[in-house]
C-alpha positions in Angstrom: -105.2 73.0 93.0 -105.0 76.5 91.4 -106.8 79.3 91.9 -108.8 80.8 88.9 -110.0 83.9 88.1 -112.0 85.4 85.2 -111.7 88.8 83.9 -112.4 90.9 80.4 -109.2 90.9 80.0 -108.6 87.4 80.3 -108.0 84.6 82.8 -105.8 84.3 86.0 -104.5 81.4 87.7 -102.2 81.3 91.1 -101.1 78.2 91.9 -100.9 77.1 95.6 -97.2 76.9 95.2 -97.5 81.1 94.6 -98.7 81.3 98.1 -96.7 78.7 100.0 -93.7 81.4 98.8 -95.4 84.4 99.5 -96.2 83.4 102.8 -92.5 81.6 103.2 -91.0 85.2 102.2 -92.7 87.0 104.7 -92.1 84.0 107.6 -88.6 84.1 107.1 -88.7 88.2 107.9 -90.5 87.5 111.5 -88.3 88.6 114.2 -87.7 85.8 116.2 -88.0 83.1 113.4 -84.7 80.8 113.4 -85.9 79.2 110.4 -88.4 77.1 108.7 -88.7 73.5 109.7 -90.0 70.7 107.3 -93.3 69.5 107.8 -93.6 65.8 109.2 -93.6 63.4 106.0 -96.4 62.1 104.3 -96.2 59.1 102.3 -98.1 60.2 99.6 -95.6 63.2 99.4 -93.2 60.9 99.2 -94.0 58.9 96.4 -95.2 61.1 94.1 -93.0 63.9 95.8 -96.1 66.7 95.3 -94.9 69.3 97.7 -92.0 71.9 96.6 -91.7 73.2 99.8 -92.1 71.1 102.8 -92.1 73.7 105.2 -95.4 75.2 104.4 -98.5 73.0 103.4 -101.2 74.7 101.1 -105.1 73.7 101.1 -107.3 75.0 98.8 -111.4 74.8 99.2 -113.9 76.8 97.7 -111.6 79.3 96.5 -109.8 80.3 100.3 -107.0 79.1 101.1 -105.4 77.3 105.0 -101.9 77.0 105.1 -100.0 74.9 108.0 -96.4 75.9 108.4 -93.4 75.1 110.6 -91.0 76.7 111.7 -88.5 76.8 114.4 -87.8 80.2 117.1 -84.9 81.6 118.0 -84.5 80.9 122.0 -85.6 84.0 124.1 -88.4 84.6 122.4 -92.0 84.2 123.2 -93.5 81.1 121.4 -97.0 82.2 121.5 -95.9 86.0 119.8 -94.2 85.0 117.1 -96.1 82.2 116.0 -99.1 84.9 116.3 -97.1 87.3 114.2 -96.5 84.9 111.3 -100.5 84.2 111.3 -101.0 87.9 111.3 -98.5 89.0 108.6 -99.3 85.7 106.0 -102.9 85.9 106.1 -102.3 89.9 105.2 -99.2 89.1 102.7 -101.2 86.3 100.7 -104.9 88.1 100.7 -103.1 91.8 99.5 -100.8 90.4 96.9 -103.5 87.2 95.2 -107.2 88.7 96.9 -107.4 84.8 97.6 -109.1 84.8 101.0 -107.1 82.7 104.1 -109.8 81.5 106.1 -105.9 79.7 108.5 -103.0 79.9 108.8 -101.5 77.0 111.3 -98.6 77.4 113.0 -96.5 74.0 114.5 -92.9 75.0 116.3 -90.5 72.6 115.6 -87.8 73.2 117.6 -86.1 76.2 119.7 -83.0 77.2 118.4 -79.8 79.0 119.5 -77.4 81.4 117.4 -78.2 82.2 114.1 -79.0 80.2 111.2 
C-alpha cells in the first residue's frame, strides 16, 4: 500500500518499496553488517511474487509504517549493537527523507558470518 499525501501543489505518493530501499541503503552502511539475509518465504509471496526485496518486509497501517528485516553480522561483533544501530539509523533515514512515521523496525539475525561479503 502507498503512502498518500495531499498538498496545494498537488499529490504525493511513496510506495512501500521507497522505504524498504531507503532503509536497505542505510542497513547495508552499519558497521558490522555482513549482509542482508532473505526473509523466510511466504507462500503468498511466492505465488504472486509481491515482494521486490526479500530482505526487508514493509507494513503499512494508518499511515506509519513497521518494517522487519534480516540480516546477517559480521563475527566479532555484538549481536545486540548492531541490530540496535540498524533500528536507530532506519527509523531516522525513512521518517527524515518520506516524514512517514516508523512506529518498528524488527530486526531477525540470520546468520554470523566470517570475511567479507
Amino acid at each position: 500500500m502507498d503512502v498518500s499525501a495531499q498538498s496545494k501543489s498537488g499529490r504525493l505518493n511513496i510506495s512501500e518499496a521507497v522505504i524498504g530501499r531507503i532503509a536497505q541503503l542505510v542497513v547495508r552502511d552499519v558497521e558490522g553488517v555482513y549482509s542482508m539475509a532473505p526473509s523466510p518465504s511466504r507462500m503468498r509471496d511466492i505465488v504472486l511474487r509481491s515482494q521486490r526485496n526479500r530482505s526487508i518486509l514493509t507494513r503499512m497501517n494508518a499511515g506509519v509504517a513497521e518494517l522487519d528485516i534480516y540480516v546477517k553480522i559480521k563475527q566479532g561483533y555484538r549481536i545486540k549493537t548492531v541490530a540496535e544501530e540498524i533500528q536507530n539509523y532506519v527509523k531516522e533515514a525513512v521518517q527524515n527523507m518520506t516524514s512517514i512515521a516508523v512506529s518498528k523496525v524488527n530486526v531477525y539475525v540470520q546468520d554470523v558470518c566470517v570475511g567479507k561479503e
